[in-house]
C-alpha positions in Angstrom: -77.5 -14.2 30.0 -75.7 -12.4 32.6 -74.0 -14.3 35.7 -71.5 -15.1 37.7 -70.1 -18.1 39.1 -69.5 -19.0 42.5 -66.3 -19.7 44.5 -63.8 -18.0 42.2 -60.6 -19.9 42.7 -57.3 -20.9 41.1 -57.5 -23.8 38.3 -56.8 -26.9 39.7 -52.8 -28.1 38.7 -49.7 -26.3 37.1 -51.2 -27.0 34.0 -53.6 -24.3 34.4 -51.2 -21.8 35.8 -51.1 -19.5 32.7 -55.1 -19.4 32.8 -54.9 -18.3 36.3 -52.9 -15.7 35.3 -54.9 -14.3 32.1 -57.7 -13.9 34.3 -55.3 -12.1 37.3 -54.4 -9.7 34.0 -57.9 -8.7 33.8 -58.9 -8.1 37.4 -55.7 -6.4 38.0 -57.2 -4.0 35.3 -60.4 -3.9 37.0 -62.6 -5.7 33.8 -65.7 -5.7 35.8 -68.0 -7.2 32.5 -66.9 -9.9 30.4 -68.7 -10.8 26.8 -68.0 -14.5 25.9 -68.5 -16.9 23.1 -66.8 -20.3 23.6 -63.8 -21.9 21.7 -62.1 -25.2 22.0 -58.5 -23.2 22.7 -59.8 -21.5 26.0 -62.7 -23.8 27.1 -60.5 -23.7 30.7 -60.2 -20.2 30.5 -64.2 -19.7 30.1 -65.2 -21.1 34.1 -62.6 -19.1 35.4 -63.2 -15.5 33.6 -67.3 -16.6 34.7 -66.1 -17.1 38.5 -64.5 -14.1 38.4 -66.8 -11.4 36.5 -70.2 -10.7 35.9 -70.4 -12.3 32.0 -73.1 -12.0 29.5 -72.6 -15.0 26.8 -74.0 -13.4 23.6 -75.1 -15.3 20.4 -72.8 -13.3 18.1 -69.9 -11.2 18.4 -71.6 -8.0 17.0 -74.3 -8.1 19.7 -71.4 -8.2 22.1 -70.0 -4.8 20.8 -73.4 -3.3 21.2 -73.8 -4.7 24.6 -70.4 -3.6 25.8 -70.6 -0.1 24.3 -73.9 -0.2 26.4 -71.7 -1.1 29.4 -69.1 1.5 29.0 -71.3 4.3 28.6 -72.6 3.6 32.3 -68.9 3.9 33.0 -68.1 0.6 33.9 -64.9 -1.5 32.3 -66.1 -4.4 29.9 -63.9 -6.9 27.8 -64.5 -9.6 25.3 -63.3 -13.0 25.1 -64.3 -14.5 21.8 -62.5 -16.8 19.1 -60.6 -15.2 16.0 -63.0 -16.5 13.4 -66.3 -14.5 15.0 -63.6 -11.8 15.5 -63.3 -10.9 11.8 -67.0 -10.8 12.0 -67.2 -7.7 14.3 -65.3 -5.0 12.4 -68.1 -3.4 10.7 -69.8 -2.7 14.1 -66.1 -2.3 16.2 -65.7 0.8 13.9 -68.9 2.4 13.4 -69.8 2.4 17.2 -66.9 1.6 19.4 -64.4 3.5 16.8 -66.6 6.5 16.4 -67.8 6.8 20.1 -64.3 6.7 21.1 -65.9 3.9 23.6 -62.9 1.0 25.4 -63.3 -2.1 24.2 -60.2 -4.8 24.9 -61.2 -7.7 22.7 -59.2 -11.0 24.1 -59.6 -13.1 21.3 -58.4 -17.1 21.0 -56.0 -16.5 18.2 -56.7 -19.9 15.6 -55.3 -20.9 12.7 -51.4 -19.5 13.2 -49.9 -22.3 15.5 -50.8 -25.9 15.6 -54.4 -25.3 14.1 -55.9 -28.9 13.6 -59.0 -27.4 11.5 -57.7 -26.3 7.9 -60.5 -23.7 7.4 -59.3 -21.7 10.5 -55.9 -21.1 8.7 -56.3 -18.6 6.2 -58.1 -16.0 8.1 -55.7 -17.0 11.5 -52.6 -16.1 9.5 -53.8 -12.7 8.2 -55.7 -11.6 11.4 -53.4 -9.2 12.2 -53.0 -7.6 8.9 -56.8 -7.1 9.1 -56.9 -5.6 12.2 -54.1 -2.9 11.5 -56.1 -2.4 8.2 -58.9 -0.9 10.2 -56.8 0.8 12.4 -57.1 -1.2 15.3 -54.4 -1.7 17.6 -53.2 -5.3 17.6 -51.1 -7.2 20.7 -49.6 -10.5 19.7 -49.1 -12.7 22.9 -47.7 -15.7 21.3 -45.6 -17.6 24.4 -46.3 -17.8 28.5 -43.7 -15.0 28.6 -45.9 -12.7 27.2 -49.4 -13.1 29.2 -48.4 -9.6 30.8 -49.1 -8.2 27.9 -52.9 -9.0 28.0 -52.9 -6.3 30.8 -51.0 -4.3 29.1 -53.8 -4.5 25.7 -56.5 -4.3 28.3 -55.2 -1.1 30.0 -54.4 0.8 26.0 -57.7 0.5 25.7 -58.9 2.2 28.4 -56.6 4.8 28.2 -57.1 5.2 24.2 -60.2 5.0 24.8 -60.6 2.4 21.8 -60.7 -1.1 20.5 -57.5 -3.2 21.1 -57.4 -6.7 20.0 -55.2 -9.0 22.2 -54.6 -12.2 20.3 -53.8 -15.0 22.5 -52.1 -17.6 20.9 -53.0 -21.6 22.1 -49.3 -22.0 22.6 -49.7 -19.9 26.2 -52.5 -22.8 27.3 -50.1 -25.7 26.6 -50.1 -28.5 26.9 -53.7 -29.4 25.1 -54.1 -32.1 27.3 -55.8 -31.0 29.9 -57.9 -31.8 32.5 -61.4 -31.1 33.7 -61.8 -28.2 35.3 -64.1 -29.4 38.6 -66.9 -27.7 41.1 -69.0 -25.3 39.1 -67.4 -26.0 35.5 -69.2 -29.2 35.8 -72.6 -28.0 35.0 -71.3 -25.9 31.9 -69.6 -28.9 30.7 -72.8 -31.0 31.1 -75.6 -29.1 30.9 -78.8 -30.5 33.0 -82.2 -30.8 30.4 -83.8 -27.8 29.8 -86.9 -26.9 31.7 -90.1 -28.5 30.1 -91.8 -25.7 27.3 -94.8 -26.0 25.8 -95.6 -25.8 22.0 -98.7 -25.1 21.1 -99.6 -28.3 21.0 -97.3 -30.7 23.4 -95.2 -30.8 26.2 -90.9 -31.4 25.1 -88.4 -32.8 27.1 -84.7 -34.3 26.7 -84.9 -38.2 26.6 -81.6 -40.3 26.2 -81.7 -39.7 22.7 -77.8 -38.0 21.9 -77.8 -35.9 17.9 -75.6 -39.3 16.9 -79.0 -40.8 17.5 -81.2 -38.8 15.7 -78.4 -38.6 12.7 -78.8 -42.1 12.3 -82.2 -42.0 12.3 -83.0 -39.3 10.0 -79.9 -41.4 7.5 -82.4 -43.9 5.8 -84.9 -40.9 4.2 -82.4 -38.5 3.0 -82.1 -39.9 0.2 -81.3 -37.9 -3.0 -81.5 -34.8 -1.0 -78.8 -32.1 -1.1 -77.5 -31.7 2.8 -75.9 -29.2 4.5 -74.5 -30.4 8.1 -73.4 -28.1 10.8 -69.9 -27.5 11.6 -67.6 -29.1 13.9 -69.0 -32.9 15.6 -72.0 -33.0 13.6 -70.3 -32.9 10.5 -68.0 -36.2 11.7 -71.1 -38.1 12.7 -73.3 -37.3 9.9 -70.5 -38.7 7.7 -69.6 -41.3 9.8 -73.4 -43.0 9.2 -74.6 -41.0 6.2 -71.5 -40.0 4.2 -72.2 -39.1 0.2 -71.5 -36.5 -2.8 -75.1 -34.9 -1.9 -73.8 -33.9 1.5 -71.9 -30.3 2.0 -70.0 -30.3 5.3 -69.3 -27.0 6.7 -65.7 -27.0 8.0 -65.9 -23.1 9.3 -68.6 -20.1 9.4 -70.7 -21.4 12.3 -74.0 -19.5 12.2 -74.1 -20.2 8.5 -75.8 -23.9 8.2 -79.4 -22.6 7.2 -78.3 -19.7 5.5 -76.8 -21.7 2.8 -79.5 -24.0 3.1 -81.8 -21.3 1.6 -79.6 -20.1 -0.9 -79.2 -23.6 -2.3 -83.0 -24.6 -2.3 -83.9 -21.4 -4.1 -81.5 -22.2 -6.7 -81.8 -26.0 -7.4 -85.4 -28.2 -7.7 -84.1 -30.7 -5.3 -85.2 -31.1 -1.9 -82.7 -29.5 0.5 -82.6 -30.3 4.5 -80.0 -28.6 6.5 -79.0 -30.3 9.6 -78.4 -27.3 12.1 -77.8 -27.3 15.8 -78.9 -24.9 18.6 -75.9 -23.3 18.9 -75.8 -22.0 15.3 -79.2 -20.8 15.2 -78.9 -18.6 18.0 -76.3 -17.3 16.2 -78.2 -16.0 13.2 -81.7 -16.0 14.2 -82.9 -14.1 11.4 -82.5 -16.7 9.2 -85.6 -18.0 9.8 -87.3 -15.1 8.2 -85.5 -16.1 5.2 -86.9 -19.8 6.1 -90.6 -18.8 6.3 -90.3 -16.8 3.0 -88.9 -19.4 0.9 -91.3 -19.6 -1.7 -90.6 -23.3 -2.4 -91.5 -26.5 -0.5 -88.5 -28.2 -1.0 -86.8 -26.9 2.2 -86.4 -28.5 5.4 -84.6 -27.1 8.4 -83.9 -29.8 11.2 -82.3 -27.9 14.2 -80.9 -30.9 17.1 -81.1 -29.1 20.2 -78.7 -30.4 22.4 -78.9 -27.7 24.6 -75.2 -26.9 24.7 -72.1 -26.0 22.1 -71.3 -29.8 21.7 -67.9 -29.0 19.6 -66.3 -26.8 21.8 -66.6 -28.2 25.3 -70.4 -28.6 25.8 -70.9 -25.2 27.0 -75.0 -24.4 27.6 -76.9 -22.6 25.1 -79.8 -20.4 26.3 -82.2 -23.9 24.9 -80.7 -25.4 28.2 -80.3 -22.5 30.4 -83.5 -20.3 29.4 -85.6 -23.2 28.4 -85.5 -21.5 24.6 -88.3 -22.9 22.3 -86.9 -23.1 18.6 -89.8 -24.5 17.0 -91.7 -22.1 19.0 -88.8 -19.3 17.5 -89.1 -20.4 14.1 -93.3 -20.1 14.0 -92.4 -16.3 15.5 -90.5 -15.6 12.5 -93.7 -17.2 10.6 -92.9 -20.9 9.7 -96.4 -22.3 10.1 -95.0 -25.7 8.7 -93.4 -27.5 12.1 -93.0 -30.3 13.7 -91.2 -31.8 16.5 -89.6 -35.1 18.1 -87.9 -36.4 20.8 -87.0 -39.5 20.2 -85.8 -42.1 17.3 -89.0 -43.3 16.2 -90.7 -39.7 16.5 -87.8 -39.0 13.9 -88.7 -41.6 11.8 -93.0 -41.0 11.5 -92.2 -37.4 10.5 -89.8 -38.6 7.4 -91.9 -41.2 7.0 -94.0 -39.0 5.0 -93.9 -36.7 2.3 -94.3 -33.6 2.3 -91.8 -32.5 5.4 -91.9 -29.8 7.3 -90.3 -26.9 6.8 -89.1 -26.6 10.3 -88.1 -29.6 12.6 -87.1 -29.8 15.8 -85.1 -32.3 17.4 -84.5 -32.0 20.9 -81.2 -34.2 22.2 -79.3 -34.9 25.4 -76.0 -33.6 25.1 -72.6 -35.1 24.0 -70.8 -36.7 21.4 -70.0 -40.0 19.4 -66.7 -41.0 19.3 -66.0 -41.1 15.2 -63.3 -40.4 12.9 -62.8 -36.5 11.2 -64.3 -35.5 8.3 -61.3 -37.5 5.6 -61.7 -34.7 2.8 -60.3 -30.7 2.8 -62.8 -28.1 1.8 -62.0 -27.9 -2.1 -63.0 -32.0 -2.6 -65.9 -31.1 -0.6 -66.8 -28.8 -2.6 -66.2 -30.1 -6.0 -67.5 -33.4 -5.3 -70.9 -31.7 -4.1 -71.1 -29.5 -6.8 -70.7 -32.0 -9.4 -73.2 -33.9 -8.0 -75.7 -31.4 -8.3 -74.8 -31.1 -12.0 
């Protein structure tokens, strides 16, 4: 989706000073296109860069190269802002396109896991990010304190005049203090999406209710059961375990995109049944996945995707559900999933898993926003061991 926002404008309080000046970097530069994928770390950043440039928010961070490769062969100047972990993502396609093509391509990437990271799984790829970058040959430009936001233009303009890729880490420490007030006028709508317009399934009419995903968690809770769960990263993993917490559930703690993917290794290696609580956000990320869904030769698979319309853990940002009026049930009988279902609403949840068989595919449209519950208590390696010996 390409747009820009209206009223471009400084952010609202000294507090936002170094954000008005990031984005200053890049006009002073003339960035006409900017790629974007949300993160926590720059979620005031985001409304500003989308007042000020045309943006295109892509689904992954690979599709981003393509597009902006796309956008620099019509001789215009694109950049992408994007979060370190999607970042390590992109290398294959940074090199065999942007690398090869000798095409620009400053990457202003939210630099996690080095400096206050409260997420553990960010940490090990944050602290050798750099490493990996000059292993592929990629110019690196550390900006790790307010002193050093100059050097964002400074990244932007190498890479025009390489031309190449150069990756401008931008450490959180240049956003402090984290807490931070709303940004107001048009960042309102990103940060709370309106319902996506009505779409029609083959069969019924959906809409967004009142029901939030802490809703439908707790009323899918009662018929899971012995099943092996896989939950989302990031909020959903804090409120599935805050109503629903047990050894038969994995919690991803990093690699969004991932949920299902997992989900279909796992129920094609154990005779269990497996249900994967996925969101919007993640899907769009690896839509493909679904194929893999669909051919999974076993019926002991179950997909629920809770559409809220928006990237609840980082700031509520829209997804293309919200904003395009995206179908996913209608996306996942595309990709050949005859087997689905949807509901709206708690009890709609509970007459589908009512009944046995489920569907292979279930959609669960949501208002957006979050419950206020505790983080996941437990580091990746108990996860882990303490799913794994339960499925001994």
């Amino acid at each position: 989706m390409r747009h820009r926002e209206k009223g471009y404008g400084q952010a609202q309080g000294k507090d936002r000073m170094n954000e008005d000046r990031v984005v200053q970097q890049m006009g002073d530069r003339a960035v006409d296109t900017v790629a974007t994928l949300p993160c926590d770390r720059i979620k005031h950043l985001i409304p500003l860069v989308r007042r000020r440039f045309d943006c295109i928010d892509i689904s992954r961070e690979e599709v981003g190269v393509g597009l902006c490769a796309g956008i620099a062969l019509a001789g215009k100047r694109p950049a992408m802002l994007i979060q370190s972990t999607g970042a390590a993502t992109l290398l294959n396609a940074v090199c065999s396109l942007t690398v090869y093509y000798g095409l620009p391509l400053p990457m202003l990437i939210s630099w996690r896991g080095h400096y206050r990271e409260g997420i553990e799984a960010q940490i090990p790829l944050g602290r050798v990010l750099p490493g990996v970058f000059a292993a592929a040959g990629i110019e690196t430009v550390p900006v790790e304190t307010p002193e050093d936001i100059h050097r964002i233009g400074q990244g932007i303009q190498r890479a025009f005049e390489r031309p190449g890729p150069v990756a401008v880490l931008m450490s959180p420490r240049i956003f402090e203090p984290e807490a931070q007030p709303t940004v107001s006028g048009p960042e309102t709508r990103l940060q709370a999406p309106e319902p996506a317009r009505p779409t029609a399934t083959p069969k019924r009419e959906k809409s967004r209710g009142s029901m939030k995903r802490f809703d439908a968690i707790r009323a899918m809770a009662p018929h899971l059961g012995d099943a092996a769960v896989v939950v989302n990263i990031g909020v959903p993993c804090k409120e599935v375990c805050a109503v629903a917490d047990g050894p038969n559930v994995f919690y991803m703690l990093g690699s969004l995109g991932m949920a299902s993917a997992i989900g279909v290794g796992l129920a094609g290696s154990v005779r269990r049944q497996v249900v994967v609580i996925d969101g919007d956000g993640s899907l769009l990320m690896t839509p493909n996945i679904l194929e893999q869904v669909a051919a999974h030769p076993a019926g002991n698979l179950t997909v629920v995707a809770v559409d809220n319309g928006a990237y609840g853990s980082t700031g509520n940002q829209p997804t293309v559900t919200a904003t395009q009026g995206i179908d996913l049930e209608r996306l996942a009988r595309a990709y050949g999933i005859g087997d689905t279902a949807w509901a709206g609403t708690p009890e709609g949840i509970e007459a589908i898993l009512s009944k046995r068989p489920w569907p292979r595919f279930l959609h669960v449209t949501t208002a957006p926003g979050n419950a206020s519950v505790p983080n996941v208590p437990m580091a990746g390696e108990e996860i882990r061991s303490r799913f794994m010996d339960w499925l001994q």
